[in-house]
PQR file with spaces between the fields and no chain letter, atoms N, CA, C, O and H, PARSE charges and radii, in Angstrom:
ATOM       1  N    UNK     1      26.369   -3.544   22.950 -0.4000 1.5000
ATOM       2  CA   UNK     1      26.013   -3.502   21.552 -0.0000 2.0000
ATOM       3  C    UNK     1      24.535   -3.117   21.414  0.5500 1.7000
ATOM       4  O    UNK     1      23.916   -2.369   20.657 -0.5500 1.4000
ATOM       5  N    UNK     2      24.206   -3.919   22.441 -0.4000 1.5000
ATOM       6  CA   UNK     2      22.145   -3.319   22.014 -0.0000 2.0000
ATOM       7  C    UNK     2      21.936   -1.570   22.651  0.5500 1.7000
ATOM       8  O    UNK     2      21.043   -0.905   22.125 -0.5500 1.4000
ATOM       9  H    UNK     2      24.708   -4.527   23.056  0.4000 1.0000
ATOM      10  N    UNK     3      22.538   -1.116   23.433 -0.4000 1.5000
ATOM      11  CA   UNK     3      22.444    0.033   23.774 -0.0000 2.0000
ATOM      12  C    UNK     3      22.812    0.968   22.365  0.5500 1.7000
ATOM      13  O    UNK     3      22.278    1.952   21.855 -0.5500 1.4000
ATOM      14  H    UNK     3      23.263   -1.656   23.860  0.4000 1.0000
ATOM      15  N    UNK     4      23.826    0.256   22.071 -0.4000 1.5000
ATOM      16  CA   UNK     4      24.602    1.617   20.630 -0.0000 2.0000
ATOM      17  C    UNK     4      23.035    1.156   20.012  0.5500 1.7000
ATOM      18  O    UNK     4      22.176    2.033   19.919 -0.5500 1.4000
ATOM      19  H    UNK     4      24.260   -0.544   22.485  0.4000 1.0000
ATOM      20  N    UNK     5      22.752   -0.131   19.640 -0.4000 1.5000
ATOM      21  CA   UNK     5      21.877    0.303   18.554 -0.0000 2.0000
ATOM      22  C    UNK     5      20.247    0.839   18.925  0.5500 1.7000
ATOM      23  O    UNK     5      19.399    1.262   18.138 -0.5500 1.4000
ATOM      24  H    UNK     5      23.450   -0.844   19.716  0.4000 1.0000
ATOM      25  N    UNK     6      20.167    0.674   20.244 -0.4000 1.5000
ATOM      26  CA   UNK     6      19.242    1.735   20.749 -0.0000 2.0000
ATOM      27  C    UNK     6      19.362    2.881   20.217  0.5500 1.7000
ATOM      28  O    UNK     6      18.664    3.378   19.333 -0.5500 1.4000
ATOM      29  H    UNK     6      20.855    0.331   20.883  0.4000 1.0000
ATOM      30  N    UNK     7      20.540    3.450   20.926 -0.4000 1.5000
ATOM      31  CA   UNK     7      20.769    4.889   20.404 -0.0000 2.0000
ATOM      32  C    UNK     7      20.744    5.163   18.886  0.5500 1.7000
ATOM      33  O    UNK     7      19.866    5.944   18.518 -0.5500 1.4000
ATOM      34  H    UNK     7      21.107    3.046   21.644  0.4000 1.0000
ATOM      35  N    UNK     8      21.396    4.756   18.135 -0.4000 1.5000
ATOM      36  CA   UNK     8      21.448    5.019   16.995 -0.0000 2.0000
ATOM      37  C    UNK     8      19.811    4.856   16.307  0.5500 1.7000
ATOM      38  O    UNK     8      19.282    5.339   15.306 -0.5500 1.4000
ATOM      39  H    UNK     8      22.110    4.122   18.433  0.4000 1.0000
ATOM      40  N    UNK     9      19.445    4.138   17.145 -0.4000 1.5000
ATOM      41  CA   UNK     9      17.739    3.725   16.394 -0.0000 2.0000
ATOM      42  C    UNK     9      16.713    4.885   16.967  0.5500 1.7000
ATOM      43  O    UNK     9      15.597    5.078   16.485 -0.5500 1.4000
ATOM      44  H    UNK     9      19.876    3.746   17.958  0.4000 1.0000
ATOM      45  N    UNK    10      17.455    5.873   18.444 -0.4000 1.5000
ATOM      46  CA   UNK    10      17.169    6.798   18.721 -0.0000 2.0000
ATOM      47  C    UNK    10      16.960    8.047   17.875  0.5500 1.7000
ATOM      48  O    UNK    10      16.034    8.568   17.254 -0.5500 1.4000
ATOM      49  H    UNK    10      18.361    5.716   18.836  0.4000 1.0000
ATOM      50  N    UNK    11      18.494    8.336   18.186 -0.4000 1.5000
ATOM      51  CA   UNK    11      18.905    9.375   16.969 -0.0000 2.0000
ATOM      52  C    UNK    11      18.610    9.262   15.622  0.5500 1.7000
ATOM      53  O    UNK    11      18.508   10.402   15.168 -0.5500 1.4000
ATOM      54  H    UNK    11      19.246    7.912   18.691  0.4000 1.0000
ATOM      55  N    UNK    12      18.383    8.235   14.574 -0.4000 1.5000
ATOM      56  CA   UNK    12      17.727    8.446   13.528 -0.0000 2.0000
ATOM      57  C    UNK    12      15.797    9.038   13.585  0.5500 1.7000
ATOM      58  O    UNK    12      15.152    9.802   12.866 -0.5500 1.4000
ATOM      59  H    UNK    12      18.465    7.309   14.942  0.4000 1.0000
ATOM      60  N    UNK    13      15.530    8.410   14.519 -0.4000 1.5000
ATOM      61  CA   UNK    13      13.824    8.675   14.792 -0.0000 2.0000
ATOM      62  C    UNK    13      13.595   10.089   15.280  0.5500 1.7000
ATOM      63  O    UNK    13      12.505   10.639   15.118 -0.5500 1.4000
ATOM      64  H    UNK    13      16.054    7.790   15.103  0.4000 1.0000
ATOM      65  N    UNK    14      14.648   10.695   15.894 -0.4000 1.5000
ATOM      66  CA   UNK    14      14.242   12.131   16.358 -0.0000 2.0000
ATOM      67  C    UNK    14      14.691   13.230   15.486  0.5500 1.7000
ATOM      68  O    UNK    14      14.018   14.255   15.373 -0.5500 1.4000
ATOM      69  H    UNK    14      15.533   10.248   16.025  0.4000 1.0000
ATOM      70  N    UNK    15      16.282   12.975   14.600 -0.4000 1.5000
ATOM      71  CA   UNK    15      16.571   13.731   14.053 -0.0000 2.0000
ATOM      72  C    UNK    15      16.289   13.407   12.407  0.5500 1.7000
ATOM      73  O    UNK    15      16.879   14.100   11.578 -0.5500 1.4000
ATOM      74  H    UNK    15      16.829   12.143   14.692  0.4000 1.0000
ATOM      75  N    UNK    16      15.616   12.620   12.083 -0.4000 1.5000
ATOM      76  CA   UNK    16      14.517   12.411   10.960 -0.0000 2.0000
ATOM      77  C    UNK    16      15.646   11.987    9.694  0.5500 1.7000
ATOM      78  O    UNK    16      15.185   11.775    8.573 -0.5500 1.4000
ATOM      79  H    UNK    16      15.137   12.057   12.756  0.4000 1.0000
ATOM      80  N    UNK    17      17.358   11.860    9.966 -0.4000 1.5000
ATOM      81  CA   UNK    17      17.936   11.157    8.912 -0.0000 2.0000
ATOM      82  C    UNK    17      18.733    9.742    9.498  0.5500 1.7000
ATOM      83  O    UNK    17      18.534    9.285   10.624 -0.5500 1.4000
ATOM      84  H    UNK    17      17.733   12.033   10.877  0.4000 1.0000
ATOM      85  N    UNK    18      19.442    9.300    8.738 -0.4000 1.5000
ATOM      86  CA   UNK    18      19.891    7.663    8.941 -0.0000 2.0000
ATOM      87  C    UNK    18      21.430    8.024    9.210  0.5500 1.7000
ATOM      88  O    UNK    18      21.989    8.972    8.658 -0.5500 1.4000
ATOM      89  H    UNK    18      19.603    9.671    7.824  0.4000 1.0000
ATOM      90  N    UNK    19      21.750    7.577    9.679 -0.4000 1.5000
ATOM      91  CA   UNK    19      23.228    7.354   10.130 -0.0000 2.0000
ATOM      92  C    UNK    19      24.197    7.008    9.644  0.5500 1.7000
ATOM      93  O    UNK    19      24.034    5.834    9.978 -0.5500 1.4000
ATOM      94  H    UNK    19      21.296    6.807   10.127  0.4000 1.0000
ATOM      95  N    UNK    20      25.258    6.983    9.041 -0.4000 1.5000
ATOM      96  CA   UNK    20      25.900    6.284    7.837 -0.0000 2.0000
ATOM      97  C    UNK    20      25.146    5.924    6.464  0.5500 1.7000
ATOM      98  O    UNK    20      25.367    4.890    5.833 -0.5500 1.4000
ATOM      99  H    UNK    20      25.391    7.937    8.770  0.4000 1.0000
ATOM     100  N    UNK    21      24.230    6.912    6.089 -0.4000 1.5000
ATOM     101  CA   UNK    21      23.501    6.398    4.758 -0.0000 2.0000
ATOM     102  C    UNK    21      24.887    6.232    3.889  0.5500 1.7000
ATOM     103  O    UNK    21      25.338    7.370    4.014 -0.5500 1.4000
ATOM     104  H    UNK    21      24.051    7.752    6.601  0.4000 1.0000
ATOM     105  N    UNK    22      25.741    5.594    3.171 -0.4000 1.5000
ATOM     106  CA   UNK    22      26.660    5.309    2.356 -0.0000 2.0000
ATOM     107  C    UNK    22      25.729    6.222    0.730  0.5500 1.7000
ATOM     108  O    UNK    22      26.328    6.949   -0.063 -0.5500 1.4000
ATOM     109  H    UNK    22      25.375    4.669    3.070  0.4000 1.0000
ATOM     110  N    UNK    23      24.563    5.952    0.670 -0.4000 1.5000
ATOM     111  CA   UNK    23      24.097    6.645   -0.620 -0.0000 2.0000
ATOM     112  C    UNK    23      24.016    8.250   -0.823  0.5500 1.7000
ATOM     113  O    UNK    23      24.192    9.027   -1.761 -0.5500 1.4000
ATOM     114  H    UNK    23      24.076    5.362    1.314  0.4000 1.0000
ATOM     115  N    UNK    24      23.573    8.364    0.874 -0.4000 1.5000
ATOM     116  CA   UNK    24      23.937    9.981    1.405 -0.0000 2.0000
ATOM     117  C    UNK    24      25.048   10.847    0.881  0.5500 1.7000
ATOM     118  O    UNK    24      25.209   11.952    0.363 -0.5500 1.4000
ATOM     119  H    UNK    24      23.430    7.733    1.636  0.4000 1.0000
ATOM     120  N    UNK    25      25.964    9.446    1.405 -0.4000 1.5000
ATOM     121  CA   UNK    25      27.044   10.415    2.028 -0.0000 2.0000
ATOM     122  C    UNK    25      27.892   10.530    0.478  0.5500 1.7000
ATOM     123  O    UNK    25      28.860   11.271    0.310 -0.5500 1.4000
ATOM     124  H    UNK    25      25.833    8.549    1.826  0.4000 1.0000
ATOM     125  N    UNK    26      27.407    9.791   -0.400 -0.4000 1.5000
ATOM     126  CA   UNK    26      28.171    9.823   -1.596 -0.0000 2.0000
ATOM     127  C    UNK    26      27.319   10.917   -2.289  0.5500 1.7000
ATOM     128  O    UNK    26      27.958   11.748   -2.934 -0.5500 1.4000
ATOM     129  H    UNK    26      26.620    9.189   -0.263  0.4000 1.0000
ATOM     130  N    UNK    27      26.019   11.035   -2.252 -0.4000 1.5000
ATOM     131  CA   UNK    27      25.390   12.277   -3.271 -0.0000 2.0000
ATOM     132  C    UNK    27      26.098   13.634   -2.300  0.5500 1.7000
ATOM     133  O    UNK    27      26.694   14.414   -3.042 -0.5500 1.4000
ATOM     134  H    UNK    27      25.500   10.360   -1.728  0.4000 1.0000
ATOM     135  N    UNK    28      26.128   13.941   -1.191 -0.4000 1.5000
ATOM     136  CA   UNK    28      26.512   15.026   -0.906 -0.0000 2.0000
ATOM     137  C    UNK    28      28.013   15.448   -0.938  0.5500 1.7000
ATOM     138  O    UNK    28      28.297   16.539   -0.444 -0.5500 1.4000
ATOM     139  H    UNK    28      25.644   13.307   -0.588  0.4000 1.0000
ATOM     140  N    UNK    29      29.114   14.582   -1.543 -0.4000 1.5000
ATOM     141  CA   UNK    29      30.296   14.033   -1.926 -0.0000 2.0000
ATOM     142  C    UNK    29      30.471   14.096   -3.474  0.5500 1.7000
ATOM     143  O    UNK    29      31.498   13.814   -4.090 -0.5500 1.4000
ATOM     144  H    UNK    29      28.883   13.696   -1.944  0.4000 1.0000
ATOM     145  N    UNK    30      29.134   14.569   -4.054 -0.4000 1.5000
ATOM     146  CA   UNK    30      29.290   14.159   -5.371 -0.0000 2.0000
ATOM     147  C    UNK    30      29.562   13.241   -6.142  0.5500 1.7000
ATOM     148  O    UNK    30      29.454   13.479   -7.344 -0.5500 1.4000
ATOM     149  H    UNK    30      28.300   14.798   -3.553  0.4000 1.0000
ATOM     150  N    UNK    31      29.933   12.106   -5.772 -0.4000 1.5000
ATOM     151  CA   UNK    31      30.342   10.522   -5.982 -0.0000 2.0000
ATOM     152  C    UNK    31      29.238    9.631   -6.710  0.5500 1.7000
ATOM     153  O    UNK    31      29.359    8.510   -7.203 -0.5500 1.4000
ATOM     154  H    UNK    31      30.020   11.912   -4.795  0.4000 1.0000
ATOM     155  N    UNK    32      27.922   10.618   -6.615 -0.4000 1.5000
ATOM     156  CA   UNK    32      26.594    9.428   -6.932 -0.0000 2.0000
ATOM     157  C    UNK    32      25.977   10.922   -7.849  0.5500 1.7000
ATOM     158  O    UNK    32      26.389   12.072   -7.699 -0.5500 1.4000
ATOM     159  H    UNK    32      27.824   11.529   -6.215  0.4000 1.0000
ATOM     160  N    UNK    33      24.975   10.485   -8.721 -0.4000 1.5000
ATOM     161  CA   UNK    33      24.045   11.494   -9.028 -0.0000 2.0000
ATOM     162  C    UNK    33      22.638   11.432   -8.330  0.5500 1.7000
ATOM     163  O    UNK    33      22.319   10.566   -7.516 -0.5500 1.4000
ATOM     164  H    UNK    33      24.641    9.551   -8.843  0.4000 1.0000
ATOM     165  N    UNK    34      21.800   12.516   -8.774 -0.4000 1.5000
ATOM     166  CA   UNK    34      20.456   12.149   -8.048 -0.0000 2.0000
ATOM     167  C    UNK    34      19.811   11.480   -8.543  0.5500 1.7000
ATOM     168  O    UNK    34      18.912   10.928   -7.909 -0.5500 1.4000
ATOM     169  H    UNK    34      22.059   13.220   -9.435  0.4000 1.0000
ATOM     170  N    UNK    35      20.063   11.173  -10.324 -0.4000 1.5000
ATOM     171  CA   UNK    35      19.465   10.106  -11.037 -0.0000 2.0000
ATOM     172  C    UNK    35      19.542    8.919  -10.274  0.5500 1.7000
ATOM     173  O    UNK    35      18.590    8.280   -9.826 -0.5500 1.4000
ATOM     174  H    UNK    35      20.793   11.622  -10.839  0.4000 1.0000
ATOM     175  N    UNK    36      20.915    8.637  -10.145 -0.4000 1.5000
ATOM     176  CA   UNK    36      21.266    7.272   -9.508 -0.0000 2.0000
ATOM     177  C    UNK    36      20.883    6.742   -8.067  0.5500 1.7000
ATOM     178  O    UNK    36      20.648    5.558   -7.826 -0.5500 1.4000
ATOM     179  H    UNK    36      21.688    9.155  -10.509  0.4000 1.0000
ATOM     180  N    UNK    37      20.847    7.889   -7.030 -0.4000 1.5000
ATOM     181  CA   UNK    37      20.042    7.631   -5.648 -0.0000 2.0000
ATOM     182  C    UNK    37      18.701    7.470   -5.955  0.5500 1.7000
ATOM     183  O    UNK    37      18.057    6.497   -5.562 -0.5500 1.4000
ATOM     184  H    UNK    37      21.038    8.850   -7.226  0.4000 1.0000
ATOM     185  N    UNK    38      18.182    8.469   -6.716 -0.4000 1.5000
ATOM     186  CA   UNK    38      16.701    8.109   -6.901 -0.0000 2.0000
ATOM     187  C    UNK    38      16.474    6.122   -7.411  0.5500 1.7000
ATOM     188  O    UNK    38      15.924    5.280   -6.701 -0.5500 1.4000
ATOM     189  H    UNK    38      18.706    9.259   -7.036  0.4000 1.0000
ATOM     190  N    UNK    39      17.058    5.898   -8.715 -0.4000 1.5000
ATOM     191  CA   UNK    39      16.869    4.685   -8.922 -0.0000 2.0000
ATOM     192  C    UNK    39      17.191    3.904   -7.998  0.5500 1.7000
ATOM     193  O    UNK    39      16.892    2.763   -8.348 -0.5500 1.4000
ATOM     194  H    UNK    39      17.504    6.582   -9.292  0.4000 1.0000
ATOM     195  N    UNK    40      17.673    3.920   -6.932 -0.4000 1.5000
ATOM     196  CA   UNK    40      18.918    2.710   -5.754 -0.0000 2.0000
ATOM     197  C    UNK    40      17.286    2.800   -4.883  0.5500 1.7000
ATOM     198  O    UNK    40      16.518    1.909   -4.518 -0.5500 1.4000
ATOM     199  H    UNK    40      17.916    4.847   -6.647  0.4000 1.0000
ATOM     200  N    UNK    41      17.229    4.160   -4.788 -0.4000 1.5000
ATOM     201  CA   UNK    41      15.364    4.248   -3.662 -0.0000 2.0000
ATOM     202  C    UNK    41      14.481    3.486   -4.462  0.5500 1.7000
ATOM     203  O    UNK    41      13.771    2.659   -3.890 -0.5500 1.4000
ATOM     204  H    UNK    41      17.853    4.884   -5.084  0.4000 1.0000
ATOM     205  N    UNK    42      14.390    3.646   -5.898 -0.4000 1.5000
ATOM     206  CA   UNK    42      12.926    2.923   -5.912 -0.0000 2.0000
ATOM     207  C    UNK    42      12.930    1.795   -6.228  0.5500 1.7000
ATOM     208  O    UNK    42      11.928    1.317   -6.760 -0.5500 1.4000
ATOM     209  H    UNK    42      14.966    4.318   -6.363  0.4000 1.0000
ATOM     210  N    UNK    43      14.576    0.688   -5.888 -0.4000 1.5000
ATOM     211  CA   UNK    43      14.634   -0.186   -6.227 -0.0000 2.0000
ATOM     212  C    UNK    43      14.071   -0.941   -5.116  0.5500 1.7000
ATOM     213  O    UNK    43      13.532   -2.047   -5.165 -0.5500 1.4000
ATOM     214  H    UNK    43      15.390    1.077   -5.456  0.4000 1.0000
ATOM     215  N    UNK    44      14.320    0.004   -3.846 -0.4000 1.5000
ATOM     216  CA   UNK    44      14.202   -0.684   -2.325 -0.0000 2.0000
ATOM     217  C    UNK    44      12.733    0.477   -1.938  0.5500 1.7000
ATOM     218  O    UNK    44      12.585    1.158   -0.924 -0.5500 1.4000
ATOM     219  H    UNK    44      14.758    0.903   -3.806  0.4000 1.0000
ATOM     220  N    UNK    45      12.077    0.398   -2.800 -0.4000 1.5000
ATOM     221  CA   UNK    45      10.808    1.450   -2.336 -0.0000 2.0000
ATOM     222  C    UNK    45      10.215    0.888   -1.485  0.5500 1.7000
ATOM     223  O    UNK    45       9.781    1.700   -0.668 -0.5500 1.4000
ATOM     224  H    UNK    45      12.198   -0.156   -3.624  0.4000 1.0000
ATOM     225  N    UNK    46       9.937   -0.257   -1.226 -0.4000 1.5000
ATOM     226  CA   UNK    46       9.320   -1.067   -0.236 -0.0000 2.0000
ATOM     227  C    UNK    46       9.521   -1.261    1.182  0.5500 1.7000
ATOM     228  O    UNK    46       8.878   -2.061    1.862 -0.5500 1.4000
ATOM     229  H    UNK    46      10.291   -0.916   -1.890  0.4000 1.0000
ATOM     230  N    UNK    47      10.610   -0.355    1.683 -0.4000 1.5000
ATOM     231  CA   UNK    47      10.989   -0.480    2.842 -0.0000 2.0000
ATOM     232  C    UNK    47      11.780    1.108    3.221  0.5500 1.7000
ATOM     233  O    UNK    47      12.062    1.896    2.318 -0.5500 1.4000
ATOM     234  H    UNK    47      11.132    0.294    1.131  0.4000 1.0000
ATOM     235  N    UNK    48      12.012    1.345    4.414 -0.4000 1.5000
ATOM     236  CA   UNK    48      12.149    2.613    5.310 -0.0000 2.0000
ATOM     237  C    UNK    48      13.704    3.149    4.118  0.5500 1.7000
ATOM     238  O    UNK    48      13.718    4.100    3.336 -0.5500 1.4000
ATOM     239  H    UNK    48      11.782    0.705    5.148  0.4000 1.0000
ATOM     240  N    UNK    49      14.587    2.359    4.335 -0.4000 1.5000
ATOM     241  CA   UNK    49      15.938    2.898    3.493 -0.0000 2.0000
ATOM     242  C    UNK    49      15.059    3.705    2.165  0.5500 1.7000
ATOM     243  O    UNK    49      14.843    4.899    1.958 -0.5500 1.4000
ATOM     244  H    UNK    49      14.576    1.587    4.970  0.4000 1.0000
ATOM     245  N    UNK    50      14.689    2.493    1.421 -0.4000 1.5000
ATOM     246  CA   UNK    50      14.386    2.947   -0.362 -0.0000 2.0000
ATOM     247  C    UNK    50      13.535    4.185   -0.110  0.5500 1.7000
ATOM     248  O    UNK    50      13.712    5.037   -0.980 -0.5500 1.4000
ATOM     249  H    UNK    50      14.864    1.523    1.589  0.4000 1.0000
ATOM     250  N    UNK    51      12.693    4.513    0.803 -0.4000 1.5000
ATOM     251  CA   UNK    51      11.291    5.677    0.754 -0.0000 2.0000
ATOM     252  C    UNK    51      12.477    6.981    1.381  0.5500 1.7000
ATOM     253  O    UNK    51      12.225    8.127    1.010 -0.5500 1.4000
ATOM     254  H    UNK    51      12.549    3.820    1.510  0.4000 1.0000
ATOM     255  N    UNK    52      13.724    6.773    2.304 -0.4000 1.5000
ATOM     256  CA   UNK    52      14.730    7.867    2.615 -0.0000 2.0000
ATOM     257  C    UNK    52      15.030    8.280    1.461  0.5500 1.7000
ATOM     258  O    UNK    52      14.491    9.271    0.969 -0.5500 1.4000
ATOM     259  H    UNK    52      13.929    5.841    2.605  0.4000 1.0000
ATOM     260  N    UNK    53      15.932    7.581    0.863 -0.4000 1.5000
ATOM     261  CA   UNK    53      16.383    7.345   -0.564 -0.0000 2.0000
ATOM     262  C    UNK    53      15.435    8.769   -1.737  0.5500 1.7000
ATOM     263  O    UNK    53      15.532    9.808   -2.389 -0.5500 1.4000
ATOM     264  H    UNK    53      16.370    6.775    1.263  0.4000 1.0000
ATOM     265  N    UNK    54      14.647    7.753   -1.279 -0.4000 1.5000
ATOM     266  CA   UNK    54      13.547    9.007   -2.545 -0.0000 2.0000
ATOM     267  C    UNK    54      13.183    9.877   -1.840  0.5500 1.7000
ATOM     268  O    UNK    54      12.407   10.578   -2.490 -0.5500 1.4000
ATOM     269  H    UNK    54      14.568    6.908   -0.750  0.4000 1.0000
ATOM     270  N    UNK    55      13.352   10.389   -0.460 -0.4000 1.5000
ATOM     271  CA   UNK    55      13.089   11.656   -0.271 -0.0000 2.0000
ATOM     272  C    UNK    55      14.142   12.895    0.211  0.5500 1.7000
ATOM     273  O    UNK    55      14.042   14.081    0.527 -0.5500 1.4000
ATOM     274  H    UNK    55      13.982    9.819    0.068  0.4000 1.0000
ATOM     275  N    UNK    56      15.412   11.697    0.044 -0.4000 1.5000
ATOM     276  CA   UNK    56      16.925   13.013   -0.299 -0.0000 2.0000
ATOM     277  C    UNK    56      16.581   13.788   -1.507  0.5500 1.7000
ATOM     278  O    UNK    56      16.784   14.963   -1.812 -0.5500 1.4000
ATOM     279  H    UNK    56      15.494   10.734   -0.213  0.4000 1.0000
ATOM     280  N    UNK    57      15.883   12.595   -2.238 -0.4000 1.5000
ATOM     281  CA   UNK    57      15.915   13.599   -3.686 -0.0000 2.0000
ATOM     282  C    UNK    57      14.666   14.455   -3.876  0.5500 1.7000
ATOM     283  O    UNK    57      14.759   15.397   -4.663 -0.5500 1.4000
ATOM     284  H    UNK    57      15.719   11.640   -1.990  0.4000 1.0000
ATOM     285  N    UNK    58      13.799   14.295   -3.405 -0.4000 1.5000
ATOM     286  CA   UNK    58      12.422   15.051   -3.207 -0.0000 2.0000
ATOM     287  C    UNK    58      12.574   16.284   -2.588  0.5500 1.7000
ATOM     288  O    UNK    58      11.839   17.144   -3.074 -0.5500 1.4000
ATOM     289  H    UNK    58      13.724   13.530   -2.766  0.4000 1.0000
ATOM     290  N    UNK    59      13.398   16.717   -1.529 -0.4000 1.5000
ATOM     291  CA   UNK    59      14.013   17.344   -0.952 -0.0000 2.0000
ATOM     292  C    UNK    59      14.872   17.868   -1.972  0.5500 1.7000
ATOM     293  O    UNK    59      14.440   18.806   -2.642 -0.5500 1.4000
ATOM     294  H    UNK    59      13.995   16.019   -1.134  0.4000 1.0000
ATOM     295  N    UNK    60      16.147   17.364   -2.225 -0.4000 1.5000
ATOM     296  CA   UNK    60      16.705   18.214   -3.144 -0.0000 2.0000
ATOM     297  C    UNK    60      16.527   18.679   -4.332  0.5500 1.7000
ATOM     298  O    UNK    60      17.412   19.235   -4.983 -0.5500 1.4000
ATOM     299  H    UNK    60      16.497   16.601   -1.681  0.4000 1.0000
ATOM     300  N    UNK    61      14.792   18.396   -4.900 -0.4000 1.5000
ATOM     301  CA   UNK    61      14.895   19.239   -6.552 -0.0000 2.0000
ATOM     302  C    UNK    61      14.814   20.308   -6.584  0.5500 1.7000
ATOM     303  O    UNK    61      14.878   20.900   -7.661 -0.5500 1.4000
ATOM     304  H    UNK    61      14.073   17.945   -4.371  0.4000 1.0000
């Protein structure tokens, strides 16, 4: 178990996105808007998720 989450703590740090983002995977699914990811990020701005969050959408305007 600590190896997977090595890796996975790997692979997010080199390839610069998160792994199962559920908020991701629903804006690129169309399921979420960018209004709505943006607000979910700056609810959690304070930490690594919420600052991803706001920069799917920074990225995508």
């Amino acid at each position: 178990m600590l190896e997977a989450a090595q890796f996975v703590e790997t692979l997010e740090k080199r390839q610069g996105y998160k792994v199962a983002c559920l908020e991701e995977i629903a804006l690129n699914n169309g399921w979420l808007s960018k209004e709505k990811v943006l607000e979910i990020g700056q609810k959690m701005s304070k930490n690594d998720y919420g600052q991803y969050l706001i920069s799917l959408i920074g990225e995508d305007l």
